[in-house]
N, C-alpha and C positions, 0 to 999 in steps of 0.2 A: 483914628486917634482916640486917646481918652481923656475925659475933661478932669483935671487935679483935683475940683472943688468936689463937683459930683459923684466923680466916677461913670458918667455917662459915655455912651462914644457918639462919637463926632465925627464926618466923615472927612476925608482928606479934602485938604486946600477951604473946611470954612476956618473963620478968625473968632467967632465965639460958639459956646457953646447955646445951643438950640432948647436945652431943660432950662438953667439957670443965667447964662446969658454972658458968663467971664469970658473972660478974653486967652483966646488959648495960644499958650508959649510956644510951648513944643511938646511932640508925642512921648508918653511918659506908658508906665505899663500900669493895668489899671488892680485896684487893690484888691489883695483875695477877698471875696464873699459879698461883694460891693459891685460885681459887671452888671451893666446895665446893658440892652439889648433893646434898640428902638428896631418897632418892630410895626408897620403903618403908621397910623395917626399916635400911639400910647409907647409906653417903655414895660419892659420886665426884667425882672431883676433875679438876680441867684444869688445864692448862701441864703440871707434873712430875709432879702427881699423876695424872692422866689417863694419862701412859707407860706406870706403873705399874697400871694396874687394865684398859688394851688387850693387859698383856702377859701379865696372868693369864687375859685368856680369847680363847681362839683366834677365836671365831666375830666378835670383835671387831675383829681384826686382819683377817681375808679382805672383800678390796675387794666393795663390793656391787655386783650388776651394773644393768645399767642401765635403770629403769622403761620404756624403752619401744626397741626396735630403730629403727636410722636409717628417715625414710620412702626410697623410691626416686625414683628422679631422675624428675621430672615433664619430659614433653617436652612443648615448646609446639605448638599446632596450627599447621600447615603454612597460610599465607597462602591465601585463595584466588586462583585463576588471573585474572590483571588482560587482561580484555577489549579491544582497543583499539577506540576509541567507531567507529561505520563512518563512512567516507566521505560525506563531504556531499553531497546530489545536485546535477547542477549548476541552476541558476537557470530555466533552459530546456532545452528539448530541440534540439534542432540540426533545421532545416528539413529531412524526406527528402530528396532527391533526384530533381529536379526527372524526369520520364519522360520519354523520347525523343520528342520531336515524330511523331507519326505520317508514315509515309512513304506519300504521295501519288502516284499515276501520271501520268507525265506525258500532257498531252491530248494524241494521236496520234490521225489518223485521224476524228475528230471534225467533220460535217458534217451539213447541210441536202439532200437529193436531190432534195426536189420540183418541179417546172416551173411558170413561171410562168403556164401556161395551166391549170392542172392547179389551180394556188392561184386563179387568176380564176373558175375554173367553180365551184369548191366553192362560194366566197365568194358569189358572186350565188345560187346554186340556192339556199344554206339563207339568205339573207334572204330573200328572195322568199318562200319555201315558211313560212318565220314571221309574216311580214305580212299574208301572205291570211288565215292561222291565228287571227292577234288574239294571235301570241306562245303559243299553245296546245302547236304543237308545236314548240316551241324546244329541249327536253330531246334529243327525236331528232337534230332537227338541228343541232345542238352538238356531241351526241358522235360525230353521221357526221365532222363535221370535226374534229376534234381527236385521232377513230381517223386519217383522212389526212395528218395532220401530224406524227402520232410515226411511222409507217409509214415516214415517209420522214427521220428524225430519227438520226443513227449519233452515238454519245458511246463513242469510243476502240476504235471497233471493235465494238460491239455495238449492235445495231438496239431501238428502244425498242418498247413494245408498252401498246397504252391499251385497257382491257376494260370502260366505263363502257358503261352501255347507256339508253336515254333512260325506261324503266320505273322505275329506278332512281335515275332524278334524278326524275321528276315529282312524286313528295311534298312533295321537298323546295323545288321551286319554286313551288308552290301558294301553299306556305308563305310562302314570302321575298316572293310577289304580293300575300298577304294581310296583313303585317306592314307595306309598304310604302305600301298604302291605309290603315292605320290610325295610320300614324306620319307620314302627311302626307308621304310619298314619303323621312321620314328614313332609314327602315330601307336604301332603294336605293343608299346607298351603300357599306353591309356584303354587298349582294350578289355584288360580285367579288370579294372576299375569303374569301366560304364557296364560290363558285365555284368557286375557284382551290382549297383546302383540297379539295373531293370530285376533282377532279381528276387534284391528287398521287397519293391515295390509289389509283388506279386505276390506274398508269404502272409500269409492269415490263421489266424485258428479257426480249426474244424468245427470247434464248435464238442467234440467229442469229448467228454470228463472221462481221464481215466480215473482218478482218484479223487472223487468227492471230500469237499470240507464244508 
C-alpha cells in the first residue's frame, strides 16, 4: 500500500504508516515522482527524491558499463564457385571420313602368250591320258595343264606361276569321287568350285618382269 500523507509504501495488513506514523485508510496509488521504496533499515525515493539520494553517493552517479562488449562483425561465407553445367554432346557423332578409294594400276601389258598348237596338244594329251586312266590320273594331268597356261599368262607385266602338283590334289579328289557316288552324283556340281578354290590357292608370280616401270 501507499501512505496518502507521505507517499511512502507500507506493507499489506499494517494500520499505520512506518515513516510518518498516519493511520492508513485504504490503498490509494501513490503520486507520480513521490514513490518511496523502503529498502532495509532507510527509504529511497524517485523523481526529486531519487536526485537527491544519486547525489549523496558517488558510485550511484558513475554510468555502469556494459554487461557484455559488442560481438564482432560476422562475415558471411563467400558463395561457392557456380559451375557452368557442360556442353551437351551432340545427338550423333558425325560420319569419319569416308578413306580414299584405293588406287589401282592400270592393266598395261596384260596378255595370253600361248599358241594355238601348243593349247591343242596339251588339251588332247591330258584327256586322252585321263580316259584310259578311268579319270585316276586326272590330278597330274590337270595341274600339267594349268602349270602351261599360267606359264604363258602376263597380268601387267609379271609372269604368273602355278606350283600345284597332282600328289597334292589326289586326296582331295578321291574325296570329291567318293562324295559324288554317295550323293547320287549331287555333290559333282561342287566339284568346280573346290577346284577352282585349290587352284587360286596355288598361283603366284614368278617373279619374272616382263615390262619394267
Amino acid at each position: 500500500m501507499i501512505c496518502s500523507k507521505c507517499g511512502a509504501y507500507v506493507e499489506e495488513g499494517c494500520r499505520f504508516c512506518q515513516d510518518c506514523g498516519a493511520k492508513m485508510s485504504a490503498p490509494s496509488a501513490a503520486p507520480a515522482g513521490k514513490l518511496k521504496i523502503r529498502m532495509g533499515g532507510g527509504t529511497a525515493g524517485t523523481g526529486a527524491g531519487q536526485a537527491g539520494a544519486s547525489s549523496a553517493s558517488p558510485s550511484a552517479s558513475a554510468p555502469k558499463t556494459a554487461a557484455f562488449s559488442a560481438a564482432p562483425p560476422v562475415t558471411p561465407p563467400a558463395p561457392p564457385p557456380v559451375t557452368p553445367p557442360p556442353a551437351a554432346s551432340a545427338p550423333f557423332a558425325p560420319p569419319p571420313a569416308a578413306a580414299p578409294a584405293a588406287a589401282y594400276l592400270p592393266v598395261q601389258n596384260s596378255r595370253f602368250d600361248g599358241t594355238l598348237l601348243g593349247f591343242l596338244g596339251v588339251t588332247l594329251v591330258t584327256n586322252f591320258l585321263s580316259l584310259i586312266t578311268l579319270g585316276l590320273a586326272f590330278p597330274w594331268l590337270w595341274c600339267y595343264k594349268q602349270r602351261w597356261i599360267y606359264e604363258h599368262t602376263c597380268i601387267n607385266g609379271y609372269r604368273l606361276y602355278f606350283d600345284g602338283r597332282g600328289v597334292q590334289l589326289i586326296g582331295k579328289w578321291l574325296l570329291w569321287l567318293l562324295l559324288t557316288i554317295i550323293t547320287l552324283t549331287l555333290f559333282a556340281f561342287w566339284i568346280p568350285l573346290q577346284l577352282k578354290k585349290w587352284e587360286i590357292k596355288h598361283v603366284s608370280i614368278s617373279g619374272m618382269v616382263i615390262n619394267p616401270r
